[in-house]
TORPA-4810 file (N, C-alpha, C, O; in nm, 3 decimals):
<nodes>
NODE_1_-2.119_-1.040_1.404_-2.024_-1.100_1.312_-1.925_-1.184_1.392_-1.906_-1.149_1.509_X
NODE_2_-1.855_-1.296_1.342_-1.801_-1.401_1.419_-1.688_-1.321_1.328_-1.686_-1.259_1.222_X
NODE_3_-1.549_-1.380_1.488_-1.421_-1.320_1.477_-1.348_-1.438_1.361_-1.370_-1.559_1.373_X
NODE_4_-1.282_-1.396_1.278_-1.178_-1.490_1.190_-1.050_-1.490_1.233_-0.988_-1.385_1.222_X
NODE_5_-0.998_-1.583_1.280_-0.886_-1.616_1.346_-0.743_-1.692_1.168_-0.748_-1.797_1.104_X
NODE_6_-0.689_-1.624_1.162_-0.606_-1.708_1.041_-0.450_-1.638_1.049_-0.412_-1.521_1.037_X
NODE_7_-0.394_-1.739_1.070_-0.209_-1.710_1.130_-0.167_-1.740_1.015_-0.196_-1.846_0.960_X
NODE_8_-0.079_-1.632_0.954_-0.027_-1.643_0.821_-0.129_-1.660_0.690_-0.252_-1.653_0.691_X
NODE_9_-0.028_-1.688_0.561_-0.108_-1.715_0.471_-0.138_-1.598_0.419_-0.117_-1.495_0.483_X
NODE_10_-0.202_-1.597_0.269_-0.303_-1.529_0.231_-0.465_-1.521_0.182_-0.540_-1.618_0.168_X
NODE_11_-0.503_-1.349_0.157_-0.596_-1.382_0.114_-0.629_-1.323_-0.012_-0.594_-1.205_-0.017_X
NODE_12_-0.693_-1.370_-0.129_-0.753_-1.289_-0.231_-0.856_-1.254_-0.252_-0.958_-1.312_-0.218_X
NODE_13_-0.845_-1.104_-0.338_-0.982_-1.047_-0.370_-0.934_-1.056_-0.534_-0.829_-1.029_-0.594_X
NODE_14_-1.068_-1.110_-0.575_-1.048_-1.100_-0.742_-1.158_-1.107_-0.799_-1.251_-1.169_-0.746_X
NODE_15_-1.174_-1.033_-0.944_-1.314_-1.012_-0.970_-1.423_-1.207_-0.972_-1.371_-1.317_-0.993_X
NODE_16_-1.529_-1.187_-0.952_-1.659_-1.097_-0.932_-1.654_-1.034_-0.762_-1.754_-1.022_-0.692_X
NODE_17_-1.554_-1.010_-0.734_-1.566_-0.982_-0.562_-1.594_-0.833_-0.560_-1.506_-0.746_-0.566_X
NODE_18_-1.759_-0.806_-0.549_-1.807_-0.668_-0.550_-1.705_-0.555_-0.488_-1.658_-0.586_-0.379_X
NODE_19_-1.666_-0.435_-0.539_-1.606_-0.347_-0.586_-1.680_-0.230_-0.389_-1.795_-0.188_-0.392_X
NODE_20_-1.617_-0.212_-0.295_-1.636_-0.094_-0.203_-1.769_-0.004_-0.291_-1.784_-0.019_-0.413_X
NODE_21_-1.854_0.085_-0.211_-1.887_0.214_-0.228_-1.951_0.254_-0.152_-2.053_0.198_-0.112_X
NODE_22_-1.900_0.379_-0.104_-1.937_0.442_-0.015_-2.059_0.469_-0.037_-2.125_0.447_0.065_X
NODE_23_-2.148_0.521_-0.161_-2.302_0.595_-0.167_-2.354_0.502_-0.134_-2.447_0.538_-0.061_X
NODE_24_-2.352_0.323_-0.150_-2.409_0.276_-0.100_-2.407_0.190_0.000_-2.483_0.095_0.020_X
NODE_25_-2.278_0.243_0.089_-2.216_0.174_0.196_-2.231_-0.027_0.157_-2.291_-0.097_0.239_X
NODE_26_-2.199_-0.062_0.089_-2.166_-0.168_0.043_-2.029_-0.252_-0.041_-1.936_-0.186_-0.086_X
NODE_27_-2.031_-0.364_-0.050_-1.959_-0.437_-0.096_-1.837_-0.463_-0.080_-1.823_-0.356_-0.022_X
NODE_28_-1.713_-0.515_-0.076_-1.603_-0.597_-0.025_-1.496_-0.471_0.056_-1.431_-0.387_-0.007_X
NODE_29_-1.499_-0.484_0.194_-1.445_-0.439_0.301_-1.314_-0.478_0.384_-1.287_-0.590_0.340_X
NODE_30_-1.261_-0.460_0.435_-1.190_-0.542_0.577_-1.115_-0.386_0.656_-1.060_-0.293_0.597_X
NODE_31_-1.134_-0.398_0.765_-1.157_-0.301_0.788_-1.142_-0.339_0.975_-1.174_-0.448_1.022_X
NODE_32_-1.085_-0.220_1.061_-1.047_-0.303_1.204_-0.986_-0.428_1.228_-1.028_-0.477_1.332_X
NODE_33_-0.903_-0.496_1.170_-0.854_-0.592_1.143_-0.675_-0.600_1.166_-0.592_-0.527_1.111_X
NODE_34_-0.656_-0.685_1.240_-0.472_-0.675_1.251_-0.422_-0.792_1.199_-0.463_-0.897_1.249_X
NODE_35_-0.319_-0.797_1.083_-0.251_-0.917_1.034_-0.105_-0.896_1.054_-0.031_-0.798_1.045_X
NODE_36_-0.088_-1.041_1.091_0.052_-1.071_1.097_0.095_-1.202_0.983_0.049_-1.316_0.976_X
NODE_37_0.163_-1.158_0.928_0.240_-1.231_0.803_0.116_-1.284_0.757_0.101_-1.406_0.746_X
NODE_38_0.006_-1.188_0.723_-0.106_-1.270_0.622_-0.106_-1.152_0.521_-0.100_-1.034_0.554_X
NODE_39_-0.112_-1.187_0.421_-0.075_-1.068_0.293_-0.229_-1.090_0.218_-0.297_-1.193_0.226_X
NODE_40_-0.266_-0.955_0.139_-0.361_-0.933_0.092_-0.352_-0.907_-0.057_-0.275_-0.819_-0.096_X
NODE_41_-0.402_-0.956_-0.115_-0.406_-0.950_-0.298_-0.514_-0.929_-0.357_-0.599_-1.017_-0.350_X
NODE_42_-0.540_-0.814_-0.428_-0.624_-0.808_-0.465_-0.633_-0.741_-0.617_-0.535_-0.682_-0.664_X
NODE_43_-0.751_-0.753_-0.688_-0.744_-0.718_-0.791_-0.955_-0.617_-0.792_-0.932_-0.512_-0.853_X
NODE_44_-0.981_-0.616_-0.785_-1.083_-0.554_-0.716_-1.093_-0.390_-0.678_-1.007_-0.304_-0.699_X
NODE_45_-1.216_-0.375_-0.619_-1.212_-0.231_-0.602_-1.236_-0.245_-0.434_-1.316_-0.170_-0.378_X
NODE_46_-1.146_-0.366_-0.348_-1.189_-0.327_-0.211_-1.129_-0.217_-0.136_-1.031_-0.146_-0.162_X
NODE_47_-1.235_-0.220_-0.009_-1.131_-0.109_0.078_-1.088_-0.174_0.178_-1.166_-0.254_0.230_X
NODE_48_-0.945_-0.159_0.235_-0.873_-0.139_0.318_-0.867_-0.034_0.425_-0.805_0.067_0.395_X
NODE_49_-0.914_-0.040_0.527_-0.939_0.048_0.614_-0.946_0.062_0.754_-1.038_0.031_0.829_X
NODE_50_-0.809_0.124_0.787_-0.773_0.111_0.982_-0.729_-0.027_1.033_-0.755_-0.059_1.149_X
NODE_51_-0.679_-0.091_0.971_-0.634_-0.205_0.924_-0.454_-0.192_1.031_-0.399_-0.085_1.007_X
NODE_52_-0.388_-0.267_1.116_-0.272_-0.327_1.133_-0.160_-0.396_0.999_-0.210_-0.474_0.917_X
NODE_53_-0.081_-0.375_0.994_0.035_-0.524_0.968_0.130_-0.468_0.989_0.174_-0.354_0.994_X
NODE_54_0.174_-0.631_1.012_0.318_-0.662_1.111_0.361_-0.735_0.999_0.263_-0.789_0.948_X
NODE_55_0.493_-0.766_0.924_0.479_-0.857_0.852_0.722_-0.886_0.918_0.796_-0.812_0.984_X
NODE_56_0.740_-0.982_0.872_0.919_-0.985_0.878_0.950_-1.007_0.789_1.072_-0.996_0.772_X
NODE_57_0.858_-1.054_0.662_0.908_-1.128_0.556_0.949_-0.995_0.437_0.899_-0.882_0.445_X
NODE_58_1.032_-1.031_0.349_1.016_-0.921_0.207_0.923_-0.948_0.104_0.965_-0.947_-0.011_X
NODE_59_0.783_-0.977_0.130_0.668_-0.978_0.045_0.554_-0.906_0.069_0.473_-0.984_0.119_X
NODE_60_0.516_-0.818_0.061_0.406_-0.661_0.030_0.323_-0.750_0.105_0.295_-0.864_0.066_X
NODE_61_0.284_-0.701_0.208_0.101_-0.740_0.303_0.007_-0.715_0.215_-0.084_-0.796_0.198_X
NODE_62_0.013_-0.591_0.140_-0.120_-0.535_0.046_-0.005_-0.527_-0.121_0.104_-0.483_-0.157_X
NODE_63_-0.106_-0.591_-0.167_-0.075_-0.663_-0.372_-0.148_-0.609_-0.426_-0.257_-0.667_-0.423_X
NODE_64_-0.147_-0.499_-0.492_-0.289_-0.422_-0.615_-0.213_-0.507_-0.753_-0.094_-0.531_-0.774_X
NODE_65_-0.346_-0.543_-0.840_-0.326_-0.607_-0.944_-0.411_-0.562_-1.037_-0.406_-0.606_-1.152_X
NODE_66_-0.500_-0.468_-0.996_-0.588_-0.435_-1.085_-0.733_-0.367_-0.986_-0.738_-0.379_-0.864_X
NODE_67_-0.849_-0.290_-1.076_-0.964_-0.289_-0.985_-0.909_-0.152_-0.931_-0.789_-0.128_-0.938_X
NODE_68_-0.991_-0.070_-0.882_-0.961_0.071_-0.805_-0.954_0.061_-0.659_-1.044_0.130_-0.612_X
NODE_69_-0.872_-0.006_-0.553_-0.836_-0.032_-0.427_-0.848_0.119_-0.345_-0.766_0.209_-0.363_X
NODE_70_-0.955_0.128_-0.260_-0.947_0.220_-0.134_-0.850_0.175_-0.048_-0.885_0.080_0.021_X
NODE_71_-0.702_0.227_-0.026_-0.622_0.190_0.122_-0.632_0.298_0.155_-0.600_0.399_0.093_X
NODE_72_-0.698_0.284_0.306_-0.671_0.409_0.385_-0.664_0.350_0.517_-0.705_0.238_0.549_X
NODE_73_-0.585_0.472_0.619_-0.616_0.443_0.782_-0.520_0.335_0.802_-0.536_0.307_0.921_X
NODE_74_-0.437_0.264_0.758_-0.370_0.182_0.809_-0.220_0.175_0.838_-0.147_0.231_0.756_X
NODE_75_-0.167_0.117_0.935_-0.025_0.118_1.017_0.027_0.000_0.943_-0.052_-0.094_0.951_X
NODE_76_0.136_-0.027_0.873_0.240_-0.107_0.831_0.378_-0.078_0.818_0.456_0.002_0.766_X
NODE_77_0.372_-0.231_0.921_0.527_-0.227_0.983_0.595_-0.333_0.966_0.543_-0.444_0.979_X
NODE_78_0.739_-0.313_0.928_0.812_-0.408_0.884_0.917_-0.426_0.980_1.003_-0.338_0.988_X
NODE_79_0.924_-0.539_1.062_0.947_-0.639_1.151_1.108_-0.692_1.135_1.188_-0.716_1.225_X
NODE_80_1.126_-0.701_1.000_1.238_-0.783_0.977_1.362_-0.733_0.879_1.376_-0.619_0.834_X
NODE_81_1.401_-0.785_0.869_1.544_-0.728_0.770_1.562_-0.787_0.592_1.560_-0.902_0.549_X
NODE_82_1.576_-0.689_0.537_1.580_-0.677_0.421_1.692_-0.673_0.352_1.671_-0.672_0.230_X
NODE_83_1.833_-0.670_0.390_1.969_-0.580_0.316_1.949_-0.534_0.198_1.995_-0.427_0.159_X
NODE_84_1.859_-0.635_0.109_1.899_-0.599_-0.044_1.773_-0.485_-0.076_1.757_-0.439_-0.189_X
NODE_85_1.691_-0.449_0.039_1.588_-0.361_0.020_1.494_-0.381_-0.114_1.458_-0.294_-0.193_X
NODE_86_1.472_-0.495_-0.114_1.331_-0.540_-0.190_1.205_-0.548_-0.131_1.137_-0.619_-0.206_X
NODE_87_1.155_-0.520_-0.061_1.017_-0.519_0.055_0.951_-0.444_0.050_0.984_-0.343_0.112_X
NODE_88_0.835_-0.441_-0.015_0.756_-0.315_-0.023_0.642_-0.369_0.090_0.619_-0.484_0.126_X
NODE_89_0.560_-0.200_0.146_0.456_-0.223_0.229_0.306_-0.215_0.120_0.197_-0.257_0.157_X
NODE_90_0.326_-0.166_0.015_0.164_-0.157_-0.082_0.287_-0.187_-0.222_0.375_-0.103_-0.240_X
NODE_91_0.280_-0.300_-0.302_0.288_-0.314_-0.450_0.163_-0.299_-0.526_0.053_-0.351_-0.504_X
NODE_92_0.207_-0.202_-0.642_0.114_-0.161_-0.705_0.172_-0.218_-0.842_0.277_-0.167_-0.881_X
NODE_93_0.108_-0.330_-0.928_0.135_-0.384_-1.018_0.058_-0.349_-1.140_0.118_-0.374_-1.245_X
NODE_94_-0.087_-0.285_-1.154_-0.170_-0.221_-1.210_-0.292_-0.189_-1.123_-0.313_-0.244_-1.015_X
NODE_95_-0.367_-0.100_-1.174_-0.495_-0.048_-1.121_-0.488_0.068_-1.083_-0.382_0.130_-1.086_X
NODE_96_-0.602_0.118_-1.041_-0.630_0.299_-0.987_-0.632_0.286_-0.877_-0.740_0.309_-0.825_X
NODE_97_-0.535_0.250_-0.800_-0.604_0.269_-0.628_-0.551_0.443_-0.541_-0.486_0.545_-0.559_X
NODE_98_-0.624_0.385_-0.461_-0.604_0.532_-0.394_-0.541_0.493_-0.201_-0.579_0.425_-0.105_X
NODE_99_-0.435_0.580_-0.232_-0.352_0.550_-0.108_-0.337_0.645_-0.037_-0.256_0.731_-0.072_X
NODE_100_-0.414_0.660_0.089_-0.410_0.779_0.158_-0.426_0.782_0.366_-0.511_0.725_0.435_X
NODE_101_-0.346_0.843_0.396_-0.364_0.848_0.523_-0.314_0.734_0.578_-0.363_0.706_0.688_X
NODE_102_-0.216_0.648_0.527_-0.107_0.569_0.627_-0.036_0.565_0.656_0.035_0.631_0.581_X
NODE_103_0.049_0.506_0.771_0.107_0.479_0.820_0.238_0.378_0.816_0.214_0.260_0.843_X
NODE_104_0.351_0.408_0.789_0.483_0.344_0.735_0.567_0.344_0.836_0.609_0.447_0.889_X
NODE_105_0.602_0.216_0.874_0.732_0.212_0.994_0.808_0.122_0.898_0.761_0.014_0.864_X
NODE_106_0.980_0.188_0.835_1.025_0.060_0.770_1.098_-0.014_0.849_1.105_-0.133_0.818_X
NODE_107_1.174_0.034_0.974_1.280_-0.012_1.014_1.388_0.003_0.960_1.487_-0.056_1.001_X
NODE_108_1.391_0.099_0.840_1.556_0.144_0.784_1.564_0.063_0.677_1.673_0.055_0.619_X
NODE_109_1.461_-0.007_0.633_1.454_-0.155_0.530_1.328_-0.136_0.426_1.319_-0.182_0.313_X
NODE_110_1.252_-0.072_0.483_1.145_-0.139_0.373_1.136_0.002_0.255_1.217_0.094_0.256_X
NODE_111_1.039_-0.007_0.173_1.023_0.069_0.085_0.842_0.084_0.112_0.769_-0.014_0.132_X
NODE_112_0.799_0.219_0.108_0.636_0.189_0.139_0.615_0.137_0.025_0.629_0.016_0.005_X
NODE_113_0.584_0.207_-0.052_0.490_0.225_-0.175_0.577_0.209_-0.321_0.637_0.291_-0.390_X
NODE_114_0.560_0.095_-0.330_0.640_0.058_-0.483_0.563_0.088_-0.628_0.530_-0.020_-0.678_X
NODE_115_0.527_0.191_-0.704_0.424_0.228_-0.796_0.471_0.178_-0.921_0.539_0.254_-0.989_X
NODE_116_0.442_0.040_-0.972_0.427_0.029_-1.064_0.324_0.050_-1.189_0.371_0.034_-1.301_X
NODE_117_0.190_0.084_-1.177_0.079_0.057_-1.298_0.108_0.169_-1.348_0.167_0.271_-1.314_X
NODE_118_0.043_0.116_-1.458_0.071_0.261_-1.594_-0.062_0.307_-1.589_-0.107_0.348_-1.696_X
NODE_119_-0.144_0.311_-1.480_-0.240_0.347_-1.490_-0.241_0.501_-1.399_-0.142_0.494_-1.326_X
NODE_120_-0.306_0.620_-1.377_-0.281_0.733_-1.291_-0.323_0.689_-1.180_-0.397_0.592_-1.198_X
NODE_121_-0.300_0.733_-1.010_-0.364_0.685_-0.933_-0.289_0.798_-0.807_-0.203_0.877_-0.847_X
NODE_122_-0.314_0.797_-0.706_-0.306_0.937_-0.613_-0.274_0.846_-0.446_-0.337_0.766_-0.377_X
NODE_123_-0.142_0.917_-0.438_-0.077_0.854_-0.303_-0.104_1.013_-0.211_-0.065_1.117_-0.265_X
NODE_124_-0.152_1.019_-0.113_-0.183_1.119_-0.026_-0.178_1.079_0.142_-0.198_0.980_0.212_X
NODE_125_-0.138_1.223_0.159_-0.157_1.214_0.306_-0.044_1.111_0.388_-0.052_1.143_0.507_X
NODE_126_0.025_1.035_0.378_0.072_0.897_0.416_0.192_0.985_0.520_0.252_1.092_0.508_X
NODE_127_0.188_0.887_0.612_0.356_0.928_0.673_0.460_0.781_0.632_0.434_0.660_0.637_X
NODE_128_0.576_0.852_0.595_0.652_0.707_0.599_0.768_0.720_0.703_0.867_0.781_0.663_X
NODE_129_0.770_0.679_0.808_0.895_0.679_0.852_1.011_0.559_0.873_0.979_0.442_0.855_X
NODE_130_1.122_0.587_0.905_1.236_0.500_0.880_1.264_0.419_0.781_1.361_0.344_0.794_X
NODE_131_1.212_0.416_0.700_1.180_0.354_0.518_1.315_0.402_0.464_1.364_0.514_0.481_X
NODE_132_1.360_0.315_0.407_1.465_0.286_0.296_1.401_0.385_0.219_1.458_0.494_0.230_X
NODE_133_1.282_0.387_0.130_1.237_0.493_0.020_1.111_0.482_0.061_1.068_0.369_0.083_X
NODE_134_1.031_0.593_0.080_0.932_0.680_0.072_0.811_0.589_-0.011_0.722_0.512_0.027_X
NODE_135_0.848_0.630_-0.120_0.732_0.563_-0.278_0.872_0.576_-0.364_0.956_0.665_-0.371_X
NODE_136_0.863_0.488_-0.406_0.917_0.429_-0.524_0.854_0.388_-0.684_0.797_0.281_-0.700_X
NODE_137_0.872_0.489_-0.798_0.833_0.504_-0.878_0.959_0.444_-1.010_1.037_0.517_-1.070_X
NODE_138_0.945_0.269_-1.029_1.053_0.236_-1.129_0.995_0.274_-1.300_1.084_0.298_-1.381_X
NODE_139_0.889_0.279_-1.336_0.826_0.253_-1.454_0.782_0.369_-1.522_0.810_0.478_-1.472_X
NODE_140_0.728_0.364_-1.613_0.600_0.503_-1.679_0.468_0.447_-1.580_0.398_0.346_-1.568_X
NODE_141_0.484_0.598_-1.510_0.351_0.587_-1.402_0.293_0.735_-1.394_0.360_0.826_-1.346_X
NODE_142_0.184_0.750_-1.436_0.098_0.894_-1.375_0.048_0.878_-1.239_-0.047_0.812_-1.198_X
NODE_143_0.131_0.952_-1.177_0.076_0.971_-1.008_0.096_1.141_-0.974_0.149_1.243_-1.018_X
NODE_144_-0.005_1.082_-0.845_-0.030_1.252_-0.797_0.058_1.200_-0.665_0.039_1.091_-0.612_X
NODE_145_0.106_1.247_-0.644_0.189_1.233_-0.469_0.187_1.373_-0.376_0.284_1.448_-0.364_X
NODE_146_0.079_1.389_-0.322_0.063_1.490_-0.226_0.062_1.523_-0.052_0.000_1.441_0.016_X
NODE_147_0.109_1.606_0.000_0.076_1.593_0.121_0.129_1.468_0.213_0.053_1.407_0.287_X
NODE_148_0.276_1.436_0.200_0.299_1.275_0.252_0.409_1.362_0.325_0.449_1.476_0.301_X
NODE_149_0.445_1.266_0.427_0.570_1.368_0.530_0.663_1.202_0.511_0.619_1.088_0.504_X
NODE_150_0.763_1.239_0.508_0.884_1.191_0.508_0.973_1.126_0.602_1.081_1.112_0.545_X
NODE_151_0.977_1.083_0.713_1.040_1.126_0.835_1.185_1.001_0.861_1.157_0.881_0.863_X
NODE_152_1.304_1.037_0.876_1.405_0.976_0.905_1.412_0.886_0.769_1.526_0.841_0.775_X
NODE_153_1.365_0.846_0.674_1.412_0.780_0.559_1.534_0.845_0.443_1.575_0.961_0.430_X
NODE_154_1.568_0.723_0.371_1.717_0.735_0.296_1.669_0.831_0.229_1.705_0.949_0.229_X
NODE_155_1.550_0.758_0.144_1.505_0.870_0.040_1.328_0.865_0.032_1.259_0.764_0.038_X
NODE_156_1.284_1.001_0.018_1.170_1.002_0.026_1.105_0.972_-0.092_1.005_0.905_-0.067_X
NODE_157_1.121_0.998_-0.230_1.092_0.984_-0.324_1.217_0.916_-0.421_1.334_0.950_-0.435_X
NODE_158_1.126_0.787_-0.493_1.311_0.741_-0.547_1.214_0.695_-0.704_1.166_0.584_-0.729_X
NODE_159_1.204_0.869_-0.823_1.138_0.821_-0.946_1.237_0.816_-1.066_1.334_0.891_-1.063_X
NODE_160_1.218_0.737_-1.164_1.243_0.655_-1.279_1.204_0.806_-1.394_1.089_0.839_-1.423_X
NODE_161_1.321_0.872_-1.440_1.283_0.932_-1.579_1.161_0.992_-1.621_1.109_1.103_-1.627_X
NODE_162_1.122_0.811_-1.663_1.020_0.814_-1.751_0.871_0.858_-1.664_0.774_0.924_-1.700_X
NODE_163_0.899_0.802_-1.559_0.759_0.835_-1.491_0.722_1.003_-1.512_0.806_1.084_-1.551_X
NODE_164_0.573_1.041_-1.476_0.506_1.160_-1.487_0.419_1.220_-1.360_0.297_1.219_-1.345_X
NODE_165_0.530_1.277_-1.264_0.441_1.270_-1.104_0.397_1.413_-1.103_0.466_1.494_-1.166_X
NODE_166_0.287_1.455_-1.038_0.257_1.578_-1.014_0.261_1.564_-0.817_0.183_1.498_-0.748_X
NODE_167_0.403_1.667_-0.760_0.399_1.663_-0.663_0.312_1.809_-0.592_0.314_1.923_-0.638_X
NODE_168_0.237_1.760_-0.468_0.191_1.867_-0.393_0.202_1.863_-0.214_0.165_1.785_-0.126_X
NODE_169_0.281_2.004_-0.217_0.317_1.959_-0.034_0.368_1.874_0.013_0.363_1.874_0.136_X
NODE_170_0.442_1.760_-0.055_0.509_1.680_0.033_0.617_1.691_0.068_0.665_1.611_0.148_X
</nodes>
């Protein structure tokens, strides 16, 4: 496979862009891969996996819009300054994705995991450290939030009322 070289910018996944699966080890991947200020959007069922970002800006590297998103295995780190703490490292705008086993450096600024869809979907395993907030739950959202460690952030969990979380171990 030839290396892709691309400084900044983004990229999209949007349907017909075949959907990850593991039974048949196929379809839309990225995976060993390090980005700097290149942000990912997707609406799809890809996976994300062991994946880098570096980003300075206050705009989410990884955009769920829809589609059931595998993120796993990956380090995101936020570079730059935020004051008004709008910067998320995964926006979740709709879809089922599944967020598990990453890695959160905020710098005292970012927010990991901003959960917006009204759809249910399962944040696990994750470490966030130095993060302004943990996961951030503004909306009516069914989430499972399990097993995530916390470390040096304002707040680890920052949910909205209305939302409906089932917490485990974190």
């Amino acid at each position: 496979m030839d290396k892709i070289v691309k400084i900044g910018g983004s990229i999209f996944f949007e349907p017909p862009s075949p959907g990850w699966s593991d039974a048949i080890n196929s379809g839309s991947i990225i995976q060993y891969a390090n980005f700097n200020k290149i942000y990912i959007y997707t609406s799809s069922s890809l996976k994300i996996d062991n994946c880098n970002f570096n980003f300075p800006m206050p705009q989410s590297p990884i955009f769920i819009s829809g589609g059931s998103p595998l993120i796993s295995n990956n380090k995101i780190v936020f570079t730059g300054q935020d004051p008004n703490h709008y910067c998320y490292g995964i926006s979740v705008q709709s879809g089922t994705p599944t967020i598990t086993n990453n890695e959160f450096d905020g710098n005292g600024q970012l927010t990991g995991i901003n959960a917006q869809s009204s759809s249910s979907f399962t944040i696990s395993n994750n470490i966030f450290s130095k993060c302004w907030i943990g996961v951030k739950v503004p909306t009516t959202v069914v989430l499972m939030v399990q097993g995530n460690q916390f470390l040096g952030c304002n707040e680890g969990l920052d949910i909205n009322e209305v939302a409906r979380l089932t917490i485990r171990a974190t």
